[in-house]
PDB file of the backbone (N, CA, C, O) and the ligand in Angstrom, with CONECT records:
HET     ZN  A 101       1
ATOM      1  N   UNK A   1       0.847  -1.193   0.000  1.00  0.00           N
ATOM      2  CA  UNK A   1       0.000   0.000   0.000  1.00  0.00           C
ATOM      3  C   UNK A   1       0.886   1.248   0.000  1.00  0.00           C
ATOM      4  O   UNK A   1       1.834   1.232   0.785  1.00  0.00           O
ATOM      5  N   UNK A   2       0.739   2.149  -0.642  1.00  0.00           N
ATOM      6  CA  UNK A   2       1.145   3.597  -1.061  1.00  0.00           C
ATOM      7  C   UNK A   2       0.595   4.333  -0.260  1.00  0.00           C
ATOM      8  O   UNK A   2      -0.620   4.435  -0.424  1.00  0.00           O
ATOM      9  N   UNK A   3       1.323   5.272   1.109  1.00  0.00           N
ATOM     10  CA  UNK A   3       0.890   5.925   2.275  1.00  0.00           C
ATOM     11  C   UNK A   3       1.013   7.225   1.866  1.00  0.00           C
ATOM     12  O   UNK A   3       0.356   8.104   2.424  1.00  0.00           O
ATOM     13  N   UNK A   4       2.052   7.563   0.625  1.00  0.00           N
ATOM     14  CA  UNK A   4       1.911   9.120   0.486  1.00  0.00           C
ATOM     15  C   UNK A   4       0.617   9.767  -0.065  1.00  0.00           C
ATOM     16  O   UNK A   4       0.149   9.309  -1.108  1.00  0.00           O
ATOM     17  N   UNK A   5       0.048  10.726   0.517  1.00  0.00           N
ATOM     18  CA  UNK A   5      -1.089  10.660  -0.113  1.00  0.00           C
ATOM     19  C   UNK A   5      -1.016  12.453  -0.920  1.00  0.00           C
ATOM     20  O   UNK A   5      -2.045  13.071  -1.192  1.00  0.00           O
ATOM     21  N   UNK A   6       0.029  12.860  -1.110  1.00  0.00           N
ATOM     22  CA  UNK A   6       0.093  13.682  -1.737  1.00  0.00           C
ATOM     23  C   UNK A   6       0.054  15.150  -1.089  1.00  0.00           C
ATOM     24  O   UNK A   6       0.478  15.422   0.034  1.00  0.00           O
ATOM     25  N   UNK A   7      -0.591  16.140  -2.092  1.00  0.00           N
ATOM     26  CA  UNK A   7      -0.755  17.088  -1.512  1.00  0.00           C
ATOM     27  C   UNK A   7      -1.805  17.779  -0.176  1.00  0.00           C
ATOM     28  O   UNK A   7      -1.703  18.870   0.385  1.00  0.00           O
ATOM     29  N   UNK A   8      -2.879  16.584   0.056  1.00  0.00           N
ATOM     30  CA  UNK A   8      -4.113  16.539   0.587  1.00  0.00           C
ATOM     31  C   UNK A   8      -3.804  17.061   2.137  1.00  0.00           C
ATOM     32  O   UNK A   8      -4.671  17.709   2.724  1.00  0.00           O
ATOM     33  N   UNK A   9      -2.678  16.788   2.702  1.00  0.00           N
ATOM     34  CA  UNK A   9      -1.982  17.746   3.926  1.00  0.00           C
ATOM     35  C   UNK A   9      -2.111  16.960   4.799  1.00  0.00           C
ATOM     36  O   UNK A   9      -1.933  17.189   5.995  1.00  0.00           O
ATOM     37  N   UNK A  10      -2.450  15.888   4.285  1.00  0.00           N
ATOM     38  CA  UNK A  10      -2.274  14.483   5.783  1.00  0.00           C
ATOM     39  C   UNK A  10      -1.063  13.341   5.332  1.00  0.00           C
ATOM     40  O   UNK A  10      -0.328  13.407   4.347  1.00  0.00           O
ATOM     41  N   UNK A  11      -1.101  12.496   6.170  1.00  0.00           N
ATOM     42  CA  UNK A  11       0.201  11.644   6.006  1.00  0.00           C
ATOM     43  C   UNK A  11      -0.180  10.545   7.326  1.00  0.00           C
ATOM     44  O   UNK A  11      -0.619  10.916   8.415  1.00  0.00           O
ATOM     45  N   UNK A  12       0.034   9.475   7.033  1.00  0.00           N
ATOM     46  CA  UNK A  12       0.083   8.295   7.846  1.00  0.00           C
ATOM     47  C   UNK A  12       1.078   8.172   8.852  1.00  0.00           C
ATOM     48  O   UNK A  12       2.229   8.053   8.430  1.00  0.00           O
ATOM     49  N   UNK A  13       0.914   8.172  10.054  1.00  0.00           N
ATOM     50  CA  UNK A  13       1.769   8.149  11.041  1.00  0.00           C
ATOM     51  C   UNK A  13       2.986   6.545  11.440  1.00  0.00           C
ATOM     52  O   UNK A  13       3.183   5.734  10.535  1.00  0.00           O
ATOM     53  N   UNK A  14       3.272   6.457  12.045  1.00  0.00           N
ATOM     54  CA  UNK A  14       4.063   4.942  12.359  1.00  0.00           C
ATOM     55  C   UNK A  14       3.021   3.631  12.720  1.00  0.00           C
ATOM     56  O   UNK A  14       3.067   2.420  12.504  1.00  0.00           O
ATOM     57  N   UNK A  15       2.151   4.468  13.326  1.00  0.00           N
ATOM     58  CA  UNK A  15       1.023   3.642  14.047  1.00  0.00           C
ATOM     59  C   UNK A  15      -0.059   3.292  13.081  1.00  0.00           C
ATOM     60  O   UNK A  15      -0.658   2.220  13.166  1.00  0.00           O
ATOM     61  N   UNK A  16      -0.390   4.424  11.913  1.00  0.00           N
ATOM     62  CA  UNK A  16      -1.093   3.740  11.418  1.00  0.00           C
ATOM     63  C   UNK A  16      -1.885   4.488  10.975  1.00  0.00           C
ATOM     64  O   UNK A  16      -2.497   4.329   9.919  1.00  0.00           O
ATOM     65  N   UNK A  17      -2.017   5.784  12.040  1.00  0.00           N
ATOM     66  CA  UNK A  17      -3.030   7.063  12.084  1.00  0.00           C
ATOM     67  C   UNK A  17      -3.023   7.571  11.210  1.00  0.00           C
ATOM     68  O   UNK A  17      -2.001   7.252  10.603  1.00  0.00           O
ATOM     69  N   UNK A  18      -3.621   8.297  10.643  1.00  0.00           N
ATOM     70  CA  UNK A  18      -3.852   9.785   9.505  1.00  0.00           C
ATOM     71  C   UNK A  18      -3.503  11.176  10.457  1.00  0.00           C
ATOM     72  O   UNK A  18      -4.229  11.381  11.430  1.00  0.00           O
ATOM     73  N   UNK A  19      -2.491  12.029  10.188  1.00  0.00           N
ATOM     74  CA  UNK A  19      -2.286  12.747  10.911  1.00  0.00           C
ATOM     75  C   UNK A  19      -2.242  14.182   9.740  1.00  0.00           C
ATOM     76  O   UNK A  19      -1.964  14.038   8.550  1.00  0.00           O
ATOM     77  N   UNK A  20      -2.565  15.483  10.362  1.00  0.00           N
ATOM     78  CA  UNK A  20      -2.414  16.928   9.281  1.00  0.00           C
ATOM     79  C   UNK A  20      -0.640  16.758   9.421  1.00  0.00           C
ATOM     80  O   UNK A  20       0.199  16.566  10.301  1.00  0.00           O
ATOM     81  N   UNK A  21      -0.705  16.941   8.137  1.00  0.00           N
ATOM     82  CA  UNK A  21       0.991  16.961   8.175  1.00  0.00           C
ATOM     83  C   UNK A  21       1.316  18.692   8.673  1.00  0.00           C
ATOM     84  O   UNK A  21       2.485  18.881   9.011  1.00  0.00           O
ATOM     85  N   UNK A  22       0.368  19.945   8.736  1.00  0.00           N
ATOM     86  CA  UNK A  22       0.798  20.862   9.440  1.00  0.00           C
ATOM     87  C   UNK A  22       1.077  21.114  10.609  1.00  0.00           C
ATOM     88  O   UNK A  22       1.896  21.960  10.967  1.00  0.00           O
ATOM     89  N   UNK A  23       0.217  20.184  11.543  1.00  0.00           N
ATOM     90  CA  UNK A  23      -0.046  20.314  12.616  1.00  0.00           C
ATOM     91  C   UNK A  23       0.662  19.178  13.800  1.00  0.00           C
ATOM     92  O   UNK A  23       1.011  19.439  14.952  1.00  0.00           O
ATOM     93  N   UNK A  24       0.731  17.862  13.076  1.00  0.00           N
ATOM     94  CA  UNK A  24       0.636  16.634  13.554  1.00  0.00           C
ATOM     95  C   UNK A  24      -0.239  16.152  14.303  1.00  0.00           C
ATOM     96  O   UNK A  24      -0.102  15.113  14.948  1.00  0.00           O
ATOM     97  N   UNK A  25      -1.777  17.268  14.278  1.00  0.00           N
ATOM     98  CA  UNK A  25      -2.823  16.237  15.172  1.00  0.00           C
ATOM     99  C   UNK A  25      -3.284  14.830  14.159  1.00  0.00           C
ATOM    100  O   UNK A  25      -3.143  14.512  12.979  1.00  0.00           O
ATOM    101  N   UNK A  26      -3.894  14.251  15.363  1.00  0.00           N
ATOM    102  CA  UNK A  26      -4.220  12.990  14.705  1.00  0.00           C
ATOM    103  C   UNK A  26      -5.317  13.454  14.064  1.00  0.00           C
ATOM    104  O   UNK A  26      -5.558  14.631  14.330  1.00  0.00           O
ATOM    105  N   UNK A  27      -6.137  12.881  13.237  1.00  0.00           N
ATOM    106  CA  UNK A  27      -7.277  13.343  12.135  1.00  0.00           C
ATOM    107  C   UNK A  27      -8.978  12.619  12.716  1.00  0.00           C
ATOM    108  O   UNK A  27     -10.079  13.169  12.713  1.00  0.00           O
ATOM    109  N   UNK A  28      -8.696  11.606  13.042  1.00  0.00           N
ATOM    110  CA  UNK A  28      -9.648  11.298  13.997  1.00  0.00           C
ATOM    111  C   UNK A  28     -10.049  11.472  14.902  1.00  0.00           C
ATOM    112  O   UNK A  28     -11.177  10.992  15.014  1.00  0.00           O
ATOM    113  N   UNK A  29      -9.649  12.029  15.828  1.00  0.00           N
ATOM    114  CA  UNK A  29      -9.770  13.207  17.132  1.00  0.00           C
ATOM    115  C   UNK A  29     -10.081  14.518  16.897  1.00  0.00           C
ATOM    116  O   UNK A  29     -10.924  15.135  17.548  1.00  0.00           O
ATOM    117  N   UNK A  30      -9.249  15.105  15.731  1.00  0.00           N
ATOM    118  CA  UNK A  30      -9.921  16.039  15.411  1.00  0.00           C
ATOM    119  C   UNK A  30     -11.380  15.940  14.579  1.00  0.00           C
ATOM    120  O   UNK A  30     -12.138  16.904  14.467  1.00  0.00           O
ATOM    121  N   UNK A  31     -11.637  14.636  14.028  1.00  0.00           N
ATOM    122  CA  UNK A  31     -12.979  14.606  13.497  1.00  0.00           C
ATOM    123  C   UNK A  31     -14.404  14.713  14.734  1.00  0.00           C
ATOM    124  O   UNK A  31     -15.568  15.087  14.591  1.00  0.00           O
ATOM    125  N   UNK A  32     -13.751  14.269  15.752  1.00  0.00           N
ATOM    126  CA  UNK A  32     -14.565  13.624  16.274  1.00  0.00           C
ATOM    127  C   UNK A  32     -14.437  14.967  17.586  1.00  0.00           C
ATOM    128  O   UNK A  32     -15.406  14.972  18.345  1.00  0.00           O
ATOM    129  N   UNK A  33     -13.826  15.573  17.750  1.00  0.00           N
ATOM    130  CA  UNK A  33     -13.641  17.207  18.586  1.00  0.00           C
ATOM    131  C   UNK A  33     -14.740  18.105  17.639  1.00  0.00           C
ATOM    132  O   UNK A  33     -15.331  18.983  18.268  1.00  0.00           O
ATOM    133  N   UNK A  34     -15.005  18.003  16.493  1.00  0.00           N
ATOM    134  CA  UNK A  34     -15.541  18.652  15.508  1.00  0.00           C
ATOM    135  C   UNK A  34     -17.133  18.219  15.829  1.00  0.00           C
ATOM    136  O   UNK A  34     -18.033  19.059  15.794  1.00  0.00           O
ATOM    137  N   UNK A  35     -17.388  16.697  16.171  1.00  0.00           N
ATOM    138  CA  UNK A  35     -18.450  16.588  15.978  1.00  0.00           C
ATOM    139  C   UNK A  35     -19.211  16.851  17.172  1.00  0.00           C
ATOM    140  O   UNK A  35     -20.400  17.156  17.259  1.00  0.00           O
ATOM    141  N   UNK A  36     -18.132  16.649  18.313  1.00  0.00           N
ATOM    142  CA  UNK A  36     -18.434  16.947  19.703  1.00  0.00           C
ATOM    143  C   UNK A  36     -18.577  18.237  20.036  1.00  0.00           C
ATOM    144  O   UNK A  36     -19.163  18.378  21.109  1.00  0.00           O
ATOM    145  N   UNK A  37     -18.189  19.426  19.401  1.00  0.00           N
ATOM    146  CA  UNK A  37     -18.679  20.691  19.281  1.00  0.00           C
ATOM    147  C   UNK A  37     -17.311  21.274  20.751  1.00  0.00           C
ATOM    148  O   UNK A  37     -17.435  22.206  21.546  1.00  0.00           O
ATOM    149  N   UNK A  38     -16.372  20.479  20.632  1.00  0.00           N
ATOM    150  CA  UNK A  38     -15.193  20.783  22.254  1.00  0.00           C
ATOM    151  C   UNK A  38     -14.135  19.828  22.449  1.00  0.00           C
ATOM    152  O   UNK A  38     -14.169  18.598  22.417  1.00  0.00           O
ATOM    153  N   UNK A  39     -13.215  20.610  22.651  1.00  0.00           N
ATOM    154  CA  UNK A  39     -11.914  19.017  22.946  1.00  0.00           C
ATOM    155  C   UNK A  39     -12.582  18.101  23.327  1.00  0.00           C
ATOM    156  O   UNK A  39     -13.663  17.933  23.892  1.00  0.00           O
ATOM    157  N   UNK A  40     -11.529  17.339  22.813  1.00  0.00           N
ATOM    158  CA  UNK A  40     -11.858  15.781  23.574  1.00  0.00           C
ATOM    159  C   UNK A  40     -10.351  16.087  24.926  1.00  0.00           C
ATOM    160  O   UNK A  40      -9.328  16.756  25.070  1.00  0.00           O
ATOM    161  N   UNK A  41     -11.031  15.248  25.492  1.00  0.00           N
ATOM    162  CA  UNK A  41     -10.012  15.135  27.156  1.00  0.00           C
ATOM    163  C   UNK A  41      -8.809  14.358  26.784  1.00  0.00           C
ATOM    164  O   UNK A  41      -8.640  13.635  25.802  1.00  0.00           O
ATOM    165  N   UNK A  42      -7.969  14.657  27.798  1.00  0.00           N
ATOM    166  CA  UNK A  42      -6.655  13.606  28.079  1.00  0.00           C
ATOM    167  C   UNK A  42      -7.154  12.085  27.570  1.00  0.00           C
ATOM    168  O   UNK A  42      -6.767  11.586  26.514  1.00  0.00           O
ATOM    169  N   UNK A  43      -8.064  11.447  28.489  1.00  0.00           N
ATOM    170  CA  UNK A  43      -7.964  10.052  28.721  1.00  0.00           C
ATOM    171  C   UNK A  43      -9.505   9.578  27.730  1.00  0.00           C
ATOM    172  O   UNK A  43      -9.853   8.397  27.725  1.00  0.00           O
ATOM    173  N   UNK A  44     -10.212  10.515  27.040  1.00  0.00           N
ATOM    174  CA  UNK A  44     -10.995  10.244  26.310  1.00  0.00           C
ATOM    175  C   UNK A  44     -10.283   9.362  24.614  1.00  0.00           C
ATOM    176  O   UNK A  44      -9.251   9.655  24.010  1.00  0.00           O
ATOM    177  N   UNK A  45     -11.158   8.440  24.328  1.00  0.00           N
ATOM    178  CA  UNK A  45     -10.370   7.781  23.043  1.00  0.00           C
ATOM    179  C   UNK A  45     -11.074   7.956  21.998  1.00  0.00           C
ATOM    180  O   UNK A  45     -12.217   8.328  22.265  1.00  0.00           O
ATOM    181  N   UNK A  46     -10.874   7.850  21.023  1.00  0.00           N
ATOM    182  CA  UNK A  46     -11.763   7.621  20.133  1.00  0.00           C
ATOM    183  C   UNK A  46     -11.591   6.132  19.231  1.00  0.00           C
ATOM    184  O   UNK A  46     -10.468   5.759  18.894  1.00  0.00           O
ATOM    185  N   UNK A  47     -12.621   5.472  18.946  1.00  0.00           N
ATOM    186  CA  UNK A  47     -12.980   4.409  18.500  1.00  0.00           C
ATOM    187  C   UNK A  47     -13.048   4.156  16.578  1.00  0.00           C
ATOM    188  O   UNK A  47     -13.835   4.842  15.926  1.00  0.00           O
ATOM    189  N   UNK A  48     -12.625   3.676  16.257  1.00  0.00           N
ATOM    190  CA  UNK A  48     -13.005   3.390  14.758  1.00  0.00           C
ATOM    191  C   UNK A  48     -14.163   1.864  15.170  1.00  0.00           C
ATOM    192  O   UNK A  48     -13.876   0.852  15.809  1.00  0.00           O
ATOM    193  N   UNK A  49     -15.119   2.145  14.691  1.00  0.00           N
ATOM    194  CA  UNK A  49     -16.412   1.471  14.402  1.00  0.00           C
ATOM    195  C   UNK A  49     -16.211   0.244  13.556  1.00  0.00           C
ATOM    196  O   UNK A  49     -16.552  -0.851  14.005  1.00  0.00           O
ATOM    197  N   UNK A  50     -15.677   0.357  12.359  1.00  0.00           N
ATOM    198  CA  UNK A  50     -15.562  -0.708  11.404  1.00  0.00           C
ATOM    199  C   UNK A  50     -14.040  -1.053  11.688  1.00  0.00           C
ATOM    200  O   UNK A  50     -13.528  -1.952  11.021  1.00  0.00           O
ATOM    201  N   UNK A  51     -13.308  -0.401  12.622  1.00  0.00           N
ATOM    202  CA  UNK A  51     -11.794  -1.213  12.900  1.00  0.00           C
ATOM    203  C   UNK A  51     -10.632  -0.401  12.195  1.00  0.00           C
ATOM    204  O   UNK A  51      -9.518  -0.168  12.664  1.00  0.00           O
ATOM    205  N   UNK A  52     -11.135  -0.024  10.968  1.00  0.00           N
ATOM    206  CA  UNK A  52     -10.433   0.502  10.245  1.00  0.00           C
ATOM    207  C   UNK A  52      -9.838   2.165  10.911  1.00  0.00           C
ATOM    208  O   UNK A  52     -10.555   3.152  11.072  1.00  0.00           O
ATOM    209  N   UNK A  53      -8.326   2.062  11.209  1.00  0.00           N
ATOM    210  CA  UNK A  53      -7.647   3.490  11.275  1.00  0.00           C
ATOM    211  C   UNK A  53      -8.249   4.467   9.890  1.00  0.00           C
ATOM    212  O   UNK A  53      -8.930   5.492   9.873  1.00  0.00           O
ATOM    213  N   UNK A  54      -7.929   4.017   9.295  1.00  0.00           N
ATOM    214  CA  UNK A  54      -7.894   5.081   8.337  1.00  0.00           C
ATOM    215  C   UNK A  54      -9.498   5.823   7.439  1.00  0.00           C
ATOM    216  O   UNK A  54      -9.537   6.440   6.374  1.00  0.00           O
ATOM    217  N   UNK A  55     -10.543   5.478   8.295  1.00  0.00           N
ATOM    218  CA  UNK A  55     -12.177   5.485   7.910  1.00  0.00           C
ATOM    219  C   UNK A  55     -12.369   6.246   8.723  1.00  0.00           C
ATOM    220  O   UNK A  55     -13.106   5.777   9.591  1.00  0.00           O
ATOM    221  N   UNK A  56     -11.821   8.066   9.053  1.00  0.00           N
ATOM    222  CA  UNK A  56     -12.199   8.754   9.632  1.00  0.00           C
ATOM    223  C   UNK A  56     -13.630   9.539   9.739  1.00  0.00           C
ATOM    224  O   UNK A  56     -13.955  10.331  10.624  1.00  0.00           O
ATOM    225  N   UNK A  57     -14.253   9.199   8.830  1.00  0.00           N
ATOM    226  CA  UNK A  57     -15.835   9.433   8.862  1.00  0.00           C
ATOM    227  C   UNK A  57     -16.144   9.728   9.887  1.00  0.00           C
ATOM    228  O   UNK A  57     -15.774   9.049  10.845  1.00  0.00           O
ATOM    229  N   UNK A  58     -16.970  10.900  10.064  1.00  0.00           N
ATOM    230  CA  UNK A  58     -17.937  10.484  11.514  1.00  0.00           C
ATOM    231  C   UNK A  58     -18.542   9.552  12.101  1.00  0.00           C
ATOM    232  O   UNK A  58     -18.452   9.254  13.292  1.00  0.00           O
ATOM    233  N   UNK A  59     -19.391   8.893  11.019  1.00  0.00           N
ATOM    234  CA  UNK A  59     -20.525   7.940  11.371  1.00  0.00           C
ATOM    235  C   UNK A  59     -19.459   7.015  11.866  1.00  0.00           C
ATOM    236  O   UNK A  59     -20.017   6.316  12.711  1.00  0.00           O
ATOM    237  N   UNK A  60     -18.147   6.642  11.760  1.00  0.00           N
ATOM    238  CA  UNK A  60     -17.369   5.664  11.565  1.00  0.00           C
ATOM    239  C   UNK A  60     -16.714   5.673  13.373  1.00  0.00           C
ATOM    240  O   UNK A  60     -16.296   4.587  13.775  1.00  0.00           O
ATOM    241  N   UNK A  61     -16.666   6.721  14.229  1.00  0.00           N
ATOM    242  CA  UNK A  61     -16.193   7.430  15.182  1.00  0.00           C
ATOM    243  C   UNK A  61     -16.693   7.238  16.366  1.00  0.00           C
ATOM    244  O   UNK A  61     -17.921   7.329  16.348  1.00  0.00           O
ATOM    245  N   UNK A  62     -16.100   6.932  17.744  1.00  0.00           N
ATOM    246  CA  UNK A  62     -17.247   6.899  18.814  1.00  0.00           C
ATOM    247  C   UNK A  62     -15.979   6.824  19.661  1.00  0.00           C
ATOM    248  O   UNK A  62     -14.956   6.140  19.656  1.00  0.00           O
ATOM    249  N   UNK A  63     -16.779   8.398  20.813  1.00  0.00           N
ATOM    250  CA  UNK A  63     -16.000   8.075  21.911  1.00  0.00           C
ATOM    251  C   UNK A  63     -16.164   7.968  23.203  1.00  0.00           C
ATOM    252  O   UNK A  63     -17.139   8.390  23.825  1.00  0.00           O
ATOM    253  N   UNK A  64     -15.194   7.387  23.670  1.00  0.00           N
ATOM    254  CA  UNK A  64     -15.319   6.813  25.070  1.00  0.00           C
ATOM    255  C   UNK A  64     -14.046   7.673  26.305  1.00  0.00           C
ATOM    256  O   UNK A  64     -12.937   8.207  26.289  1.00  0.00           O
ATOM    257  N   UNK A  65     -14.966   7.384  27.088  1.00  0.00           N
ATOM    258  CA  UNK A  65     -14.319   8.304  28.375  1.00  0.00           C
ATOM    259  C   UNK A  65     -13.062   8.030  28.853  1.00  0.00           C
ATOM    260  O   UNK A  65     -12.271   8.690  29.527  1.00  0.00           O
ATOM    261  N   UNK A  66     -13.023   6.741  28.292  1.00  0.00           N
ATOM    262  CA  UNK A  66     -11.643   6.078  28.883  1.00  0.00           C
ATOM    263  C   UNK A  66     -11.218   4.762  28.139  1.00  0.00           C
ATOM    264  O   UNK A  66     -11.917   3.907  27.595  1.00  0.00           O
ATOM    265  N   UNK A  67      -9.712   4.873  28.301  1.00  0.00           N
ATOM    266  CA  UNK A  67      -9.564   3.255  27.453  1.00  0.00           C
ATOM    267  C   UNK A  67     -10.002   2.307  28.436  1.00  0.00           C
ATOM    268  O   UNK A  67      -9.819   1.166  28.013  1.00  0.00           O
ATOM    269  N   UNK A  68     -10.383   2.326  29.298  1.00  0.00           N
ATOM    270  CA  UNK A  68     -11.449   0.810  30.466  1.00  0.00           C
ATOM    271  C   UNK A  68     -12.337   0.626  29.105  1.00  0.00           C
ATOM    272  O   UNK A  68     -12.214  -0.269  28.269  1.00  0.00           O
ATOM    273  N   UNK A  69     -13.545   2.042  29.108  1.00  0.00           N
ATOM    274  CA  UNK A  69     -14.115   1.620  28.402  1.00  0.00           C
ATOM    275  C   UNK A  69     -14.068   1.541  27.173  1.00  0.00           C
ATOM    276  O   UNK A  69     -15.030   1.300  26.444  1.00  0.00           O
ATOM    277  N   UNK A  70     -13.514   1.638  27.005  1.00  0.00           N
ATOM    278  CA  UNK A  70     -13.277   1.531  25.214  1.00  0.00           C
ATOM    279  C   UNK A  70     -12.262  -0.433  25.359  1.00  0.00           C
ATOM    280  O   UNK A  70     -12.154  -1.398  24.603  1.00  0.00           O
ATOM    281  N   UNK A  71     -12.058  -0.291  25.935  1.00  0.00           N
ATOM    282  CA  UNK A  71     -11.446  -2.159  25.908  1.00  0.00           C
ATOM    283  C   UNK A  71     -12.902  -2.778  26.133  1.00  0.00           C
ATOM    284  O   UNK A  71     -13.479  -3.506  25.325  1.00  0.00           O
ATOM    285  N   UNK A  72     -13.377  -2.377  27.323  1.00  0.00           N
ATOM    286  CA  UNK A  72     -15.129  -3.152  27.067  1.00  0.00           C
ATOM    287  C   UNK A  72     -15.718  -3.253  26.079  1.00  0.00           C
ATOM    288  O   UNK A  72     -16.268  -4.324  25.821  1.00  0.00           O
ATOM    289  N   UNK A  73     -15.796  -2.107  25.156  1.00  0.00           N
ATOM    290  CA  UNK A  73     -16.366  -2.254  24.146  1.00  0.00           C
ATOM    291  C   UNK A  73     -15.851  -3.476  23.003  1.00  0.00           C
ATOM    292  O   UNK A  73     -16.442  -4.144  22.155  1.00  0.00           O
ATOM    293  N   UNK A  74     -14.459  -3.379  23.463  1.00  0.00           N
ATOM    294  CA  UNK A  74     -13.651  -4.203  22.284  1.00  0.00           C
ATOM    295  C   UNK A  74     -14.178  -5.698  22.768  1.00  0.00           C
ATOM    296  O   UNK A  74     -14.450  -6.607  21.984  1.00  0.00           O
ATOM    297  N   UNK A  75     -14.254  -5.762  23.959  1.00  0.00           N
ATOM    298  CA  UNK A  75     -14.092  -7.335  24.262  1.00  0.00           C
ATOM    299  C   UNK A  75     -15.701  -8.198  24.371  1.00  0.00           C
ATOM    300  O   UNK A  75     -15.975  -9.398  24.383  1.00  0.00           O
ATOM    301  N   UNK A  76     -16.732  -6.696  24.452  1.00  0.00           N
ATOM    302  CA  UNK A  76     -18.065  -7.276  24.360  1.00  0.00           C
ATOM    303  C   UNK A  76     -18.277  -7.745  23.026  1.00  0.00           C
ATOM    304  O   UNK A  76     -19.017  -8.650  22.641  1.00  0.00           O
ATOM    305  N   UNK A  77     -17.196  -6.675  22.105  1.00  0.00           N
ATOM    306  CA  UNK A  77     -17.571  -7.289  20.820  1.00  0.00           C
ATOM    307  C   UNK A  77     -16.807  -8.452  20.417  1.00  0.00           C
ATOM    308  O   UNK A  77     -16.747  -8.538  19.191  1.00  0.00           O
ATOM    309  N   UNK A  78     -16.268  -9.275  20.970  1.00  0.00           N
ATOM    310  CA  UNK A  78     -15.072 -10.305  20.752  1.00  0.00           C
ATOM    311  C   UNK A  78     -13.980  -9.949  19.870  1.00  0.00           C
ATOM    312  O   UNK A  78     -13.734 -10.549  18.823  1.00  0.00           O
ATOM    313  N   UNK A  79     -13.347  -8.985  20.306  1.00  0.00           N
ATOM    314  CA  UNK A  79     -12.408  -8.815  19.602  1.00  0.00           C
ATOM    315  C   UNK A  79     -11.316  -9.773  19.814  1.00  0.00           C
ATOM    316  O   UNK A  79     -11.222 -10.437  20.846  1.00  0.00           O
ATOM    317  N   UNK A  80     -10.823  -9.815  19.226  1.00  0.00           N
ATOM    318  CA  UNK A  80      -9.162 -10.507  19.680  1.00  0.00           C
ATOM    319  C   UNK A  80      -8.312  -8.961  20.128  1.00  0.00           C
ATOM    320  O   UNK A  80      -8.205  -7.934  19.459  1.00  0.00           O
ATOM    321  N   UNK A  81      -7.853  -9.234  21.333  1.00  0.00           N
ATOM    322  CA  UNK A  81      -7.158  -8.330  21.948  1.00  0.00           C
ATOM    323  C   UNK A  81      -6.011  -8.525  22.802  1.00  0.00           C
ATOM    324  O   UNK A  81      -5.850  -9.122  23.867  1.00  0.00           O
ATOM    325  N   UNK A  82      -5.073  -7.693  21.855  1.00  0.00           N
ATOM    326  CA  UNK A  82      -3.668  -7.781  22.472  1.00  0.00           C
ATOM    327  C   UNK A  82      -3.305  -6.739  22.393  1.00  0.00           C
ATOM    328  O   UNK A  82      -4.232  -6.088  21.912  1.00  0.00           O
ATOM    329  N   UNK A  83      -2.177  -5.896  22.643  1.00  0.00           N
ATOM    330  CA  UNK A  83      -1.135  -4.648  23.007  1.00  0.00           C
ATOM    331  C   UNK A  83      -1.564  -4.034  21.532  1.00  0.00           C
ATOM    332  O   UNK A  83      -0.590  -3.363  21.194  1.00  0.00           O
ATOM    333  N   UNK A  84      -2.384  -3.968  20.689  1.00  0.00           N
ATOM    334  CA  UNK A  84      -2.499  -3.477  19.782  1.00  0.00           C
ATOM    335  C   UNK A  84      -4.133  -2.748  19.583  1.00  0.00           C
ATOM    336  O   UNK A  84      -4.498  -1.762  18.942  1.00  0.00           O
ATOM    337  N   UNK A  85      -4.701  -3.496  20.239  1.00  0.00           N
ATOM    338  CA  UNK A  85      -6.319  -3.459  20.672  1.00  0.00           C
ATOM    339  C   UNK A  85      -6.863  -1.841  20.200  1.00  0.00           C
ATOM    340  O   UNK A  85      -7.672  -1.538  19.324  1.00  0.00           O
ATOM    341  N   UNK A  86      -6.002  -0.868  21.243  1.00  0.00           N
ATOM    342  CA  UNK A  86      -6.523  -0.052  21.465  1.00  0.00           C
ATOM    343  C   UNK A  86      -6.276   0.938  19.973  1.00  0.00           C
ATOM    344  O   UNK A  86      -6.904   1.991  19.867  1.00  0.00           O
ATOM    345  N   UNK A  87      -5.432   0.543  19.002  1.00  0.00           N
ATOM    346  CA  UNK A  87      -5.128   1.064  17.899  1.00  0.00           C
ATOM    347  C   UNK A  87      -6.324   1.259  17.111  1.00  0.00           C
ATOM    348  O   UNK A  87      -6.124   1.923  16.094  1.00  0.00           O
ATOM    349  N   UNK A  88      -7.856   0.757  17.346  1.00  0.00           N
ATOM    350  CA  UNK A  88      -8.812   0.798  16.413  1.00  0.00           C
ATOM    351  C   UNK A  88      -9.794   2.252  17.469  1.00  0.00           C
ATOM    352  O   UNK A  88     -10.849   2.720  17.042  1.00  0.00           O
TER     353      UNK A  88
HETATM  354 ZN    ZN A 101     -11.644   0.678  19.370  1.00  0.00          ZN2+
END
């Protein structure tokens, strides 16, 4: 897969993320600060829905107060979860 994505002002991080290459915020946090109408907190996460990093959509977005809960969520849904889990 081909990560440069050109002039569009984002760029794929190490992890996986979509990040503004001006800024270095992550792009999903900021989607999801946008939709929340206010930062998101320190320990607040945000979730990719279909798993996928890179499906920053809104509809695609959901967040949680904390990685506790955001691992609940992962494990009600049977995820397979290891040291990587929290990457979705
Ligand atoms: Zn998740």
């Amino acid at each position: 897969m081909h990560f440069d994505d050109g002039d569009d002002g984002k760029f794929v991080d190490e992890r996986g993320y979509l990040r503004f290459s001006d800024s270095g915020k992550l792009v999903h946090r900021s989607v999801a600060e946008k939709q929340l109408g206010r930062k998101l907190e320190k320990d607040e996460v945000v979730h990719h829905n279909n798993r996928k990093k890179l499906d920053n959509r809104p509809q695609n977005l959901t967040v949680f107060a904390s990685q506790d809960e955001h691992q609940a969520e992962h494990e009600a849904a049977g995820d397979f979860t290891d040291e990587n889990f929290w990457r979705w």
